[in-house]
Structure formats: structure tokens, C-alpha cells
N, C-alpha and C positions, 0 to 999 in steps of 0.2 A: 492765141491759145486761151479757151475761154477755161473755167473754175475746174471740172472736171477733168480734163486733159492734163492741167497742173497736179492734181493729185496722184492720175496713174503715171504718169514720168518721175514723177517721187518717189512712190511706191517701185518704179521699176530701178532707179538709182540706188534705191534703199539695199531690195533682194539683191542686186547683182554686185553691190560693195560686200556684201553681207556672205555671199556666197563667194564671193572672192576669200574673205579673210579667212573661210573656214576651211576653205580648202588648201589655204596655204600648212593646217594642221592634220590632212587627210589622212596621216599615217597612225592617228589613234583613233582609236574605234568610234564609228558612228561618225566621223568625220567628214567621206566620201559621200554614202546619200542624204546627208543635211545638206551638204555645199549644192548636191545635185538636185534636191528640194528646193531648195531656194531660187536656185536658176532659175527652174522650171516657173517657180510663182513669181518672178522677177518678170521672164518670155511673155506668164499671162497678162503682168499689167501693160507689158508694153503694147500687146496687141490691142487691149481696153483701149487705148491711148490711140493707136492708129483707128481703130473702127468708129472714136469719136470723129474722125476727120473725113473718113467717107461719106461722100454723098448720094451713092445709090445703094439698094438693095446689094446687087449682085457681089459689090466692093464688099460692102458687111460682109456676105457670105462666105467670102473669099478668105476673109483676112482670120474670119473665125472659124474654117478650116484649120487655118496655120496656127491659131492660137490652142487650139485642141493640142497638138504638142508638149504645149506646158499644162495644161490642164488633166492629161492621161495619164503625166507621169511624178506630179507631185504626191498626192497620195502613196502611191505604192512605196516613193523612195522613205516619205515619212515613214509607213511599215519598219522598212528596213532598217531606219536610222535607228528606231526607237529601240529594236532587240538588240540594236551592234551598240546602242547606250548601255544596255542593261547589262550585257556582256551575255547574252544570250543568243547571238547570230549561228549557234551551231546547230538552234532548231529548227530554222528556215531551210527544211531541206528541198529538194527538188521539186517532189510533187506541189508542195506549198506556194513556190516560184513562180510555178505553172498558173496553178490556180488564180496569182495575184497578178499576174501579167497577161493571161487570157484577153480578160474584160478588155484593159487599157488599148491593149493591140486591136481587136475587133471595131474601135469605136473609131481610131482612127479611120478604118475603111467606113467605117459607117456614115462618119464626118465627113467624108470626100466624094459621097456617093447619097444621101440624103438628098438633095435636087430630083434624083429618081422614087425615093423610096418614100420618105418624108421618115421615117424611124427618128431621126436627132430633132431636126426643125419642120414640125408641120408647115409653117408660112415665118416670114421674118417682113418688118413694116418698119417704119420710121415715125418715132414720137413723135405726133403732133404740139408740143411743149415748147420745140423752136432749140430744143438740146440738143437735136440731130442724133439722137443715141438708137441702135436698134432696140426692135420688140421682138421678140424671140418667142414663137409657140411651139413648146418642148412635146418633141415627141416621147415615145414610150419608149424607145432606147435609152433616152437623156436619164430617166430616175431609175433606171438599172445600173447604167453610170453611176447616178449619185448614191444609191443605197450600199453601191463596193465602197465607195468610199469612206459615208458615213462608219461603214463596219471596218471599214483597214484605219480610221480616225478614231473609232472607238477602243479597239485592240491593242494600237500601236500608244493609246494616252496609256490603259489600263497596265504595259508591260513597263510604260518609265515609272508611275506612280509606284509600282512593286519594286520594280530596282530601285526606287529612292531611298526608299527603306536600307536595301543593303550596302548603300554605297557609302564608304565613312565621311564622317559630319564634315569635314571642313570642303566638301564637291556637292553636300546635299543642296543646300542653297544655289548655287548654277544650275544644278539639272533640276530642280523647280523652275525657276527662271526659263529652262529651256523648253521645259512642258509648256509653260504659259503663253511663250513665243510662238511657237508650233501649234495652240491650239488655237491662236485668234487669228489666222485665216483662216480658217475653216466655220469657226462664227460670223465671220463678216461675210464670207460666201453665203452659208445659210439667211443671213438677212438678204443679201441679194437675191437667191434664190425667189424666198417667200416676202419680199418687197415688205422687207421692215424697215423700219427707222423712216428720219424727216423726208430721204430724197431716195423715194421707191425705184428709181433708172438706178441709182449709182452702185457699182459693184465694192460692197465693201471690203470687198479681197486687196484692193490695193490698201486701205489704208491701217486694216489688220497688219500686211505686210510691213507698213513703214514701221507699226508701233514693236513687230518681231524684230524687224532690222536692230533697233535699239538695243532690246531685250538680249539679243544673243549675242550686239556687240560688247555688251557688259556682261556678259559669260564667257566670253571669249578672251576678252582683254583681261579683265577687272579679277573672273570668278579663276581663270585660269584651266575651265574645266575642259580644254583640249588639249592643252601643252602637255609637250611630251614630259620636259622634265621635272613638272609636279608628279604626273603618273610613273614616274621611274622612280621617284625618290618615295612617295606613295606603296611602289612594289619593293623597293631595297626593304623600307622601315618597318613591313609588313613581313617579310621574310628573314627578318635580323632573328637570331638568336637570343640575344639580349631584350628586354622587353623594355617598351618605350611608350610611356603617358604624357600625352599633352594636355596641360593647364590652361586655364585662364586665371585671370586676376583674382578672381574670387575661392581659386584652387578646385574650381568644377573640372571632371573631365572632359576635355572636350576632343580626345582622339585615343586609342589604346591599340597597340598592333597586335595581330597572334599570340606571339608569346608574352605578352602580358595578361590575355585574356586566358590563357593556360596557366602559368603558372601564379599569377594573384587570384584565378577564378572569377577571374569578372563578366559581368552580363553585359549584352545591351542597351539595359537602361539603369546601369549603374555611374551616378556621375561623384562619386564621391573616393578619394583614394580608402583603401583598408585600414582599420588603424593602427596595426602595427607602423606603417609604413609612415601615414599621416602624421604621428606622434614624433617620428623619427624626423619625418622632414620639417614640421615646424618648430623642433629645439635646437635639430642641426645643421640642417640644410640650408637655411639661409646666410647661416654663418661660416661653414666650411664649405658648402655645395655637397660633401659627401658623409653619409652613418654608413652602419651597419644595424640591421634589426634583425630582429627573430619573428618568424612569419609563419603563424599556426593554420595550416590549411588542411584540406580533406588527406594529403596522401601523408600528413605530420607535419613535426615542423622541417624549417629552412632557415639557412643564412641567407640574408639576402644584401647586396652591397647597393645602396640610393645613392645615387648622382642626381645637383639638379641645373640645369644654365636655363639663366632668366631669358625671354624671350621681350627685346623691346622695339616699341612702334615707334615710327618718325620721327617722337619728337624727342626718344629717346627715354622715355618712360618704361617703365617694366608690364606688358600687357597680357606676361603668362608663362608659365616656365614648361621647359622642357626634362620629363623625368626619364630616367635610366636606372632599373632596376638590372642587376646583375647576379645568377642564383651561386653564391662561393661556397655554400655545402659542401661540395669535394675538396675544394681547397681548405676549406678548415678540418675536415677529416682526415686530408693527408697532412696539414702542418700540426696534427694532434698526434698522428701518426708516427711523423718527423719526430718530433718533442718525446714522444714514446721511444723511438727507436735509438735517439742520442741519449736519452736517460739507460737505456739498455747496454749500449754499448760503453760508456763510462759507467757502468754497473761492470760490465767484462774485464774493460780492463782492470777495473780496483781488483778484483778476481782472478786477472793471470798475474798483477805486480804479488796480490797476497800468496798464489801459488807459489811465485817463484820463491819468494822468502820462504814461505813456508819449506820449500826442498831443499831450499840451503841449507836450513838451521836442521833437518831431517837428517841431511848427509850431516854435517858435524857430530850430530849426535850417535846417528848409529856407527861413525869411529869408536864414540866416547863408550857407547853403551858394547859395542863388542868386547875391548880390551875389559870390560867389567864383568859381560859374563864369563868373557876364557878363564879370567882368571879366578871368577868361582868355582868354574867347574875343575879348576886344577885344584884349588884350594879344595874339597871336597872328595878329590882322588886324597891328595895326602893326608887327612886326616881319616882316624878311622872311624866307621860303621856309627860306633856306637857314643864317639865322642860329642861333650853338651853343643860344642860349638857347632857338629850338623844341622842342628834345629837353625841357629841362626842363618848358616851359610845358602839351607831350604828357603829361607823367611826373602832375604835377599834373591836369591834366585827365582824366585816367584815377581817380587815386586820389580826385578830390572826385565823380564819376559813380559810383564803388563807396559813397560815401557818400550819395549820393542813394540806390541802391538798398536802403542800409539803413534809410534813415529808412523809404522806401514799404513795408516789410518791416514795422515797425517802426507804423507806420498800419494795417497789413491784421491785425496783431495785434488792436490797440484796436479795429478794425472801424468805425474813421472813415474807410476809404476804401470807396466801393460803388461797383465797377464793371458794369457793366452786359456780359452773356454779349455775347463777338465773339468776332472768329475770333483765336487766339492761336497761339505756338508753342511745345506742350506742353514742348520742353526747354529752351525758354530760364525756365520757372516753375518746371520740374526746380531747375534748376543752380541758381539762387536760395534756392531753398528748400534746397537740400544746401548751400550755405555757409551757412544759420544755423545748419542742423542742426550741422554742423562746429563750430561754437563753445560747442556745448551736450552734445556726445554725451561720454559715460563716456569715461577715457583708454584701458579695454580693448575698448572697440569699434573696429574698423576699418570704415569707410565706401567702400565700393568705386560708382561710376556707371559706368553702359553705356548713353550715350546717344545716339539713333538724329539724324544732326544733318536727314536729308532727310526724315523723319516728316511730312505732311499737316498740315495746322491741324486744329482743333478749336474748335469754337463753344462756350465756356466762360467762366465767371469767374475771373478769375485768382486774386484773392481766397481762394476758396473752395476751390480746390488748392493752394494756399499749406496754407489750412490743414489740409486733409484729408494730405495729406505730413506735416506737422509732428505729429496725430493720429499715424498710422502710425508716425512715430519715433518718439515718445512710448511706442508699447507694445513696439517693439522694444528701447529701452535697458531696460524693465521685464526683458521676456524677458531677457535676457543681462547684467542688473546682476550674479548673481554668479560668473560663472565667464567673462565676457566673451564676446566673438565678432566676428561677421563681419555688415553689415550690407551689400546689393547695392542699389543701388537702379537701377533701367534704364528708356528708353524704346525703344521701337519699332512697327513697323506687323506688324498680323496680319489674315490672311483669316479672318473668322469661318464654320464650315461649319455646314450643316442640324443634324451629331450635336452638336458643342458648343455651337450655339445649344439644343437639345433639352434641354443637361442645366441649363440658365438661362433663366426664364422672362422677364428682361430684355434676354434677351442675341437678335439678329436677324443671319443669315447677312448677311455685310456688310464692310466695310473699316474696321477698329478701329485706334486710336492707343491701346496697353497700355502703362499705369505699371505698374509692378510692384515690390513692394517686400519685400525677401525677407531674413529672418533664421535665420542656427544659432543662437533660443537654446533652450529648454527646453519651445517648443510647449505642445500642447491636446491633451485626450482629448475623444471624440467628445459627450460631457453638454455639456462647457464649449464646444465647439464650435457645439450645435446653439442657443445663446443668447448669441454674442456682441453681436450687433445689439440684444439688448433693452437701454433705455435704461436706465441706474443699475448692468447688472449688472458688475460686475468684479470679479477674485481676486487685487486687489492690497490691502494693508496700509491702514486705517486711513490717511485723511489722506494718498495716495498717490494716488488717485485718484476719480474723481467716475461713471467706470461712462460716461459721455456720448461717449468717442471715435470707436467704432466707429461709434454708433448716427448719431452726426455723419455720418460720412463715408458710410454708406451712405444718406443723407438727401440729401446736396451728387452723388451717382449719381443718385439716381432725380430728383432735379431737372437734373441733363444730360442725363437720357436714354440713363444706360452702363448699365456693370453693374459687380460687386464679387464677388467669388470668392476665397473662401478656403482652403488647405488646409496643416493641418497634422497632427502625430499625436506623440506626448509622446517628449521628447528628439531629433525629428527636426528643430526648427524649425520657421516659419510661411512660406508665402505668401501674398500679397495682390497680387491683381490689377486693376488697373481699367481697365474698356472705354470709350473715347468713341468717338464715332460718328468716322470723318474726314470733312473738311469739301475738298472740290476749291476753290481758291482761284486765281484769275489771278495768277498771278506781276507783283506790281510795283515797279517797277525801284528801288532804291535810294539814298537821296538822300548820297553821300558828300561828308567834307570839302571836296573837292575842285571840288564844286558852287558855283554862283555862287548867293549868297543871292537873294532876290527883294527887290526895291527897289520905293520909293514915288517917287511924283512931287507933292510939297509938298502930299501931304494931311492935313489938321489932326487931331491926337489928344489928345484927353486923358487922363492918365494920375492913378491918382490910388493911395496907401500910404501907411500911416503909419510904414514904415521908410525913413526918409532917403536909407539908402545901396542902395536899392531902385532908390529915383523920379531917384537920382542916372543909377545904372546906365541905367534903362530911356529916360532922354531920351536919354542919350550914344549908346547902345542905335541906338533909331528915330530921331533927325537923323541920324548915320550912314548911316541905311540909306535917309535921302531923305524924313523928314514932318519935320511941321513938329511940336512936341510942347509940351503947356502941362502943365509934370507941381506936384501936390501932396502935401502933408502933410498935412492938412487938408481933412477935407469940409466944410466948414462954405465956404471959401476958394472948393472946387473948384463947388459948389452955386450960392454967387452969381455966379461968370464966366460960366454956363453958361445962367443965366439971365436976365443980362443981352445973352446972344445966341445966343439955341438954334439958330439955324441956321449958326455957325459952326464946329463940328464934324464931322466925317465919322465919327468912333468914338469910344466910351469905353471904357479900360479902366481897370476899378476893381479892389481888393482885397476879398477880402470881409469878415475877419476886424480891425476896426478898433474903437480901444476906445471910440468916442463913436457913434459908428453905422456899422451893417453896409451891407456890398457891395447887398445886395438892395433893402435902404432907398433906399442913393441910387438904383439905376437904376430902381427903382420910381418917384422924383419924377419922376427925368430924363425916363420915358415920357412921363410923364403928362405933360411940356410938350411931347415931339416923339413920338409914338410911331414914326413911322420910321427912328427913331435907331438905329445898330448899336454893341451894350454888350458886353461881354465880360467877364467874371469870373475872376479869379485866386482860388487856395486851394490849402492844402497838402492839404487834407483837405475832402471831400463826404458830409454824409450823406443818410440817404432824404428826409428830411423836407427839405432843402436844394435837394436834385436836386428833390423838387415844386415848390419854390416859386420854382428857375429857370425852369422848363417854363412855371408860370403869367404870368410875369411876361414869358415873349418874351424872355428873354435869348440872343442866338447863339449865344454860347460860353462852356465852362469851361477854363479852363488850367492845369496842375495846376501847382505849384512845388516844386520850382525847376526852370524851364527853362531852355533851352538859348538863345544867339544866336539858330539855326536856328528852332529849333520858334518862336521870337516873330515873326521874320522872315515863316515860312512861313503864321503863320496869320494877323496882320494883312494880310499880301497876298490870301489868299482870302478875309476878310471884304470888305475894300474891292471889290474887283472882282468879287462875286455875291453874298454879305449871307447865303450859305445857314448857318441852323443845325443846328450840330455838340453 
């Protein structure tokens, strides 16, 4: 085997290892016609090899027929490898196929029939040099041949050099490598072709080959740029959610997936982390592996959570870390949220423990405060007209009726009283509510009213404008906590027109009773404006507020059936408007002091409280006023008289609030031995679930306490003489 011979059996060992190992990676792309490349330039050296060993013409001819096989179809399969590298195999479509396998297929016939034609080999001779190599004179088939080639060799470099570009950095260095592989047999042909280099016979395709062999088994082994499960793990990290920078030692980047390059906005030739992040990982990161930083980017800012695990080489040394950025935005949104909503609801609760005292000490009082007006109003029957002591017994009577209005104040807080919408007179729920306000407002606000006193009623809960008032001051002392101010509050009657109905889709051309509540303090800009009504929101302090005022009172409108209209604009102050509908009401006449109570004629009542000086009052009370009265302390007492003669009764009126059993219990029994019986319930305080189980039960009447002489007078007279319930 002389010098020659040993290179192409080299050359052919080299290809056909070479194509072996790549094909054992066929199933990633570009896999299949590399391994199939290579074969084929593996087939040519070997036939190189065999035509050194013939000794005539016709042998050469023969062999380099058969060696056309690997010669026809290494080009074309290069083509194909280089686009299914780049990941662009879905452009090779059909007609293209056509085009690049034409050529190759014709030459085979051309190769096997050339003897007749001379098209491939004009003549073929034997060197006279003693190398036995043939001499080949190309016909004009042969550079139509090589011209497909050179251009599926030119195509096929030009489509990996452009994928290199795209392919990320730690696979760019192999598929260079692979390019380079791939193109030095095709240089070493061309020097064969045009008898370059020291030994003008020798085809340097074998030994272009040998130096590929190397080159691609060090991208294969080494770069790893066919292995499946670098390109799996490559598409996981690329596809993660989470965004993931790879370091080097120097903290250059040297890999970034998708969502890193989305949400840190990074380029392709950006090798430097941002610095939020930067600053974050060199104080903390090395210390804890994890910050958190704030990361100001085009769409705002972001939390963002940095993880980092060092990456180390062999010998155990740290050659570059692995980052993990994670974007917790939301999660800090909702644990602010959280933090918001726990401060809100221990805001509640101190709110229904404070109601509930607050109704306790409501109910005691209005026992206390009843037995004090009874008994002025009796005291002021028996004295006369014109005695000095009337002025004082007025003076009292006055200041213990301002005291009833604050217990009921005082009730519509706790929200143990539920009145049911009637017609009201919006200023006298005004004026009320501005004197609690008055005892609660900052010393630098001044409270100004302007209230309309011939204003229409309004079909309303008093209740619920109580509180929706008390809301509204609430954001005006915020407004004007630091620099003080001026607080108006006004009622009056407005024509609603078609344009300012138009600019309120609650609001209807019409006859309106406007609250209006109006502060200089420090206003809204049109963002904070366009969301006051959302529930939770507010721009007060931490523990300041609960964000639910607004959203309140524009709830307690759209259940009257108004409207709410707000305008303000920062440092001008706020308005707050609100529309009820008016309601036409028959003037009815009113019942003054000076009126003669309404009297009974000896009809039997039973009365029944567990405060003494209650049951004391209310006998002295109704024999006064002409019945006959059986009052107790005790239900247990009032129970058995009642039933040892149900039909000696004409009314009962009970309490409800009793500590051995309730109001609704007894006149529950009492029905059920007379159900025509006319019951009446006393309480300082009604809830919903109460108010149902009056309704069920056929009770006439509630009466709230503490009343007046009047009002007891007035309503056992209409019970007795028509029985209707109220």
C-alpha cells in the first residue's frame, strides 16, 4: 500500500466513524443528512483508494462509476443538513428538492454511459509518474456537476453562518466548528479539481475529510451540539416562565432565555446584568443566593425576586453562576392587599365590639331616660299652666329629648335600629347628624349649615343618611386634618333639567331634595377621582381608613333611588352631592302640647317590664289617662293572670328585652290562647331578624323607647278603637 492509498483508507475510516457517531444522534435536527454526508465522502475516499490499485483504464472507469454515488450525493445532503442546522428545513419545499436532486440523479446515468457519449470523461490515461493514479479529461457534464455544487456549497455555508447568529452562545462555537468541518472538503476537492497544492494527482478530499472527522468529533462529543438533552434542556430554559441568566466568572452574560430578555429588556449584545439587579446580586447574592430588588423598566417598575447557584468546573472552582430572576409583583400587591384587608377587618371588628357596647349602654339608658321623661310629663300635667316651676320642668324636658336623640344616634351607629324607608324630613336627619358631627370634628374645622327648613320629604331611611353624612364628614376632617378649613353642609330643593340629568345616568329630569356637602380641603386629581367609589380604595394612612366610605354611600343612593355627584380638582376642595327623588306629601296637622291627650274609658291593660320604675310610670301613665292597668315585673306573674282569664284583657303591652324571657315569647304564648288579642311591643332597639319575627307573630305594634306621655297615649287609643297594625 504505497503513501497515497494510506491516506484515502484514512480519510475513509475517519468519514465512516464519523458518520457513524452522528447518526447515532439522528433524531435532532440536521443529524440525518450530516451522518448521510459524510458516508457518502467516506464511499468517495474509499473508491480513491480502490482506483489507486487498478491497473487498467477500464478498472479506473468502472470503479469511478461506482464512486459517483458518493460524489452525487454529498453536496446535496450538505444542503439539507445546513437548513435542518439552522432550523430552517421547512423552506426546502418540494419544488426545491426537485431542483437539487435533478442534477445528481442525471449524472449518475451520465456516469454509467459516458464510454458512449464522452459528456463525464472525454478519455481517462494513467500517470505516467509510476503512482498508477488515473488522469481524468472532464467533459462538459463534469463542471455542470461541479458548478451545482459549488452553489448548494455556497448556499448551504451562507444559511449556517446566518443561523450562527441566532443560535444561543453556549452551541455557537460547535456549529462554527461544524461549518469549518463541512467546508474543507470541498476545498480540498477544488485543489484536486484545479491540481493545487505540492501533489497535483492527489485528491484532497480525503484528507479535508480526515481533518472534518476530528472537527465534528469534537462537536459532537465535546460541543455537545447534537445531544438531545442539551437541546431539551436548552428548550425547557427557554420556555420557562421564570427568567434565567447565565454568568461567567467575570458576571458577563453569557446565556439569557425569553423571559429574561422580556422582562429585564435585554438585547442581543447586551452582556452586562441591569443594575438594579447587578447591585442586588453583588451585596446579596453571594451571601444569601437570594434579594429582592426594584427593577425600573419601560412598562414601570417591578419586584423582582434574584436567586443565584454558582456553577463549578472539575476542579471545583466556581466558573460562573446561574441567575433566576422571578417577577413577585403580584405577589407583593396581594400581600399589601392582605395587610390591607387584615388591618380592615380588625378595623370591623373594633366596630361591631364598639357597637355592641355602644347598644348596651343605649338600652340601659333609654330605661333610664324613659322613666324621666314619664315622669315629667306627669309632673307638668299636675302642676299648673302658669306655675314658675313649668319653665323649669320645659328646660328639662327639652334637655332629656336631646338626650333621647342621642342614644337613637347612638343605635343607628351599632345598627340595631332598622328603620324601614318612609317619608322623612331630610333636615331635621341633617341637623342631627351635624350635631354629632360637631362633637367629633378637628378644632380647625369650622362647620357651617344651610338648611332649606320647606324642602319636600323624601322617601328614605333615616338610618342610612345618618350614616352616609357621618361617611362624608369622615373624608372631609381627612381632607382638611392638616391645614384646617371650612366644612358647608346644606339642604335644599333643585329642578332637575334633561342636560344635567344627561350628564348622570342615575339622575331623571325631576324635583330633587340636594344634600350637599362641601369642603376647602386639599381635593382630588382626576386618577383618584375616577375610583373613589371602588370598595377598599383610599389614600389615607395605614390604619386611617378602611377605603368602604364612599363606596357606602354610593350603595345607600342607588338603594333610594338618587344620585351622588362629585367634584373636585387638587387644592380646590371637594363637592358631594346627593339627589332624592321629592316625595308630595299631605300636610298633616300637628299634634301640639297644647292638645288634649286621647283618653280611655276603663279598658283593661296589661303591662308588663322588668324595670320597676318603668311599670311604675306606665300604670300612673294609662289610670291617668282612663284604663284600668295590671302592670308587672315579672313574666312568669304576668303569664299566669292572663291565663287564668284570657278574655279579660283588651291589650298587652310587653317589653321585649327581658332577662328570663323575651317580649316575642310571651305574646307568642298569649296568642296562642287568644289569637285576637291586641299585643304591642316595646324596645329601645329592632333588628331585621326581630322586625321578622314581629310580622310572623301578628304583633300590632312596635314602640320604640323611650316615649313620650303622647306618643303612649296616642297609640294605645288607636290600637283600642281599630286594632290596625303599624
Amino acid at each position: 500500500m504505497n503513501f497515497l492509498t494510506s491516506i484515502y483508507v484514512g480519510a475513509t475510516l475517519v468519514g465512516g466513524v464519523g458518520a457513524s457517531i452522528v447518526w447515532r444522534r439522528r433524531q435532532v435536527e440536521g443529524g440525518r443528512p450530516l451522518a448521510l454526508m459524510l458516508l457518502a465522502a467516506a464511499f468517495w475516499a474509499f473508491c480513491d483508494a480502490l482506483e489507486l490499485q487498478a491497473t487498467s483504464v477500464e478498472a479506473k472507469r468502472t470503479i469511478s462509476q461506482v464512486q459517483y454515488l458518493g460524489v452525487v450525493l454529498a453536496a446535496p445532503f450538505f444542503f439539507h443538513a445546513a437548513f435542518a442546522l439552522s432550523r430552517r428545513e421547512s423552506r426546502l419545499t418540494t419544488p426545491i428538492l426537485w431542483a437539487i436532486w435533478t442534477i445528481p440523479l442525471c449524472t449518475l446515468a451520465v456516469a454509467w454511459t459516458s464510454k458512449w457519449h464522452m459528456w463525464l470523461w472525454r478519455a481517462i490515461t494513467i500517470a505516467g509518474d509510476g503512482s498508477n493514479r488515473g488522469v481524468y479529461h472532464y467533459g462538459w457534464w463534469f463542471w455542470i456537476l461541479t458548478a451545482q455544487h459549488y452553489v448548494l456549497l455556497s448556499i448551504g455555508t451562507l444559511v449556517l453562518l446566518s443561523g450562527a447568529r441566532r443560535v444561543t452562545r453556549p452551541f455557537r462555537g460547535p456549529l462554527v466548528v461544524v461549518v469549518l468541518a463541512v467546508l474543507l472538503p470541498w476545498l480540498g476537492n477544488i485543489a484536486y479539481v484545479f491540481k493545487l497544492g505540492p501533489w497535483p494527482g492527489l485528491n484532497w478530499l480525503s484528507i479535508s475529510i480526515s481533518i472534518s472527522g476530528v472537527l465534528l468529533g469534537w462537536s459532537v462529543l465535546r460541543g455537545g451540539l447534537f445531544d438531545l438533552l442539551p437541546r431539551a434542556r436548552e428548550a425547557l430554559v427557554d420556555h420557562m416562565t421564570d427568567s434565567v441568566i447565565v454568568l461567567d466568572r467575570f458576571d458577563r452574560i453569557l446565556f439569557f432565555n425569553r423571559a429574561a430578555r422580556n422582562l429585564l429588556e435585554l438585547g442581543e449584545a447586551t452582556r452586562c446584568l441591569p443594575e438594579a439587579i447587578r447591585l442586588g446580586h453583588l451585596e446579596n447574592l453571594l451571601e444569601s443566593g437570594q434579594c429582592e430588588v426594584l427593577f425600573e423598566g419601560r412598562e414601570g417598575a417591578r419586584w423582582l425576586e434574584v436567586r443565584a447557584n454558582p456553577i463549578r468546573d472539575r476542579w471545583g472552582d466556581v466558573a460562573g453562576q446561574v441567575v433566576v430572576v422571578h417577577d413577585i409583583s403580584a405577589h407583593k400587591r396581594a400581600e399589601k392587599d392582605r395587610q390591607r384587608l387584615e388591618a380592615q377587618l380588625r378595623q370591623a371588628q373594633k366596630l361591631e365590639a364598639l357597637g355592641t357596647l355602644a347598644g348596651g349602654i343605649a338600652h340601659e339608658f333609654n330605661n333610664i331616660l324613659g322613666t324621666i321623661i314619664g315622669n315629667i310629663d306627669l309632673a307638668r300635667q299636675d302642676v299648673d299652666a302658669g306655675h314658675p316651676a313649668q319653665e323649669s320642668l320645659a328646660e328639662m324636658s327639652k334637655a332629656s329629648h336631646r338626650a333621647r336623640d342621642l342614644v337613637q344616634q347612638i343605635l343607628a351607629f351599632s345598627r340595631q335600629r332598622v328603620d324601614a324607608p318612609k317619608l322623612i324630613d331630610l333636615s331635621t336627619v341633617v341637623d342631627e347628624s351635624v350635631r354629632l358631627l360637631s362633637g367629633t370634628r378637628p378644632t380647625a374645622v369650622e362647620i357651617h349649615t344651610h338648611i332649606d327648613t320647606v324642602c319636600p320629604k323624601v322617601q328614605a331611611d333615616g338610618t342610612e343618611i345618618h350614616e352616609a353624612i357621618m361617611n362624608l364628614g369622615a373624608n372631609a376632617w381627612h381632607a382638611m386634618e392638616e391645614d384646617g378649613g371650612r366644612l358647608d353642609i346644606g339642604v335644599e330643593t333643585v329642578a332637575v333639567d334633561a342636560e344635567l340629568a344627561s350628564a348622570n345616568a342615575d339622575l331623571r329630569p325631576g324635583r330633587y331634595v340636594r344634600l350637599s356637602v362641601i369642603d376647602n380641603g386639599k381635593g382630588m386629581d382626576a386618577s383618584t377621582l375616577a375610583r373613589i367609589f371602588d370598595p377598599f380604595f383610599t389614600t389615607k394612612a395605614p390604619g386611617k381608613g378602611t377605603g368602604l366610605g364612599l363606596a357606602v354611600v354610593y350603595g345607600i343612593m342607588k338603594n333610594h333611588e338618587g344620585a351622588i355627584t362629585v367634584d373636585s380638582q387638587p387644592g380646590q376642595g371637594t363637592s358631594v352631592h346627593l339627589y332624592f327623588p321629592a316625595v308630595e306629601a299631605k300636610t298633616e296637622t300637628p299634634c301640639g302640647d297644647d292638645q288634649m291627650l286621647p283618653r280611655g274609658s276603663g279598658q283593661r291593660i296589661l303591662y308588663l317590664d322588668d324595670e320597676p320604675s318603668l311599670v311604675k310610670l306606665a300604670q300612673q301613665t294609662l289610670e291617668g289617662l282612663g284604663y284600668e292597668v295590671s302592670a308587672f315585673t315579672q313574666a312568669a306573674q304576668a303569664l299566669a293572670v292572663f291565663r287564668a282569664n284570657p278574655t279579660r284583657f283588651d291589650l298587652v303591652v310587653t317589653d321585649f328585652n327581658m332577662p328570663d324571657i323575651s317580649g316575642t315569647q310571651v305574646a307568642a304564648e298569649l296568642l296562642s290562647l287568644r289569637p285576637d288579642l291586641k299585643v304591642m311591643l316595646t324596645s329601645g332597639s329592632i333588628s331585621t331578624d326581630m322586625q321578622a319575627t314581629v310580622d310572623t307573630l301578628g304583633i300590632h305594634q312596635v314602640m320604640f323607647k323611650p316615649y313620650t306621655t303622647r306618643q303612649m297615649a296616642q297609640t294605645v287609643s288607636r290600637l283600642l278603637l281599630n286594632g290596625r297594625r303599624t
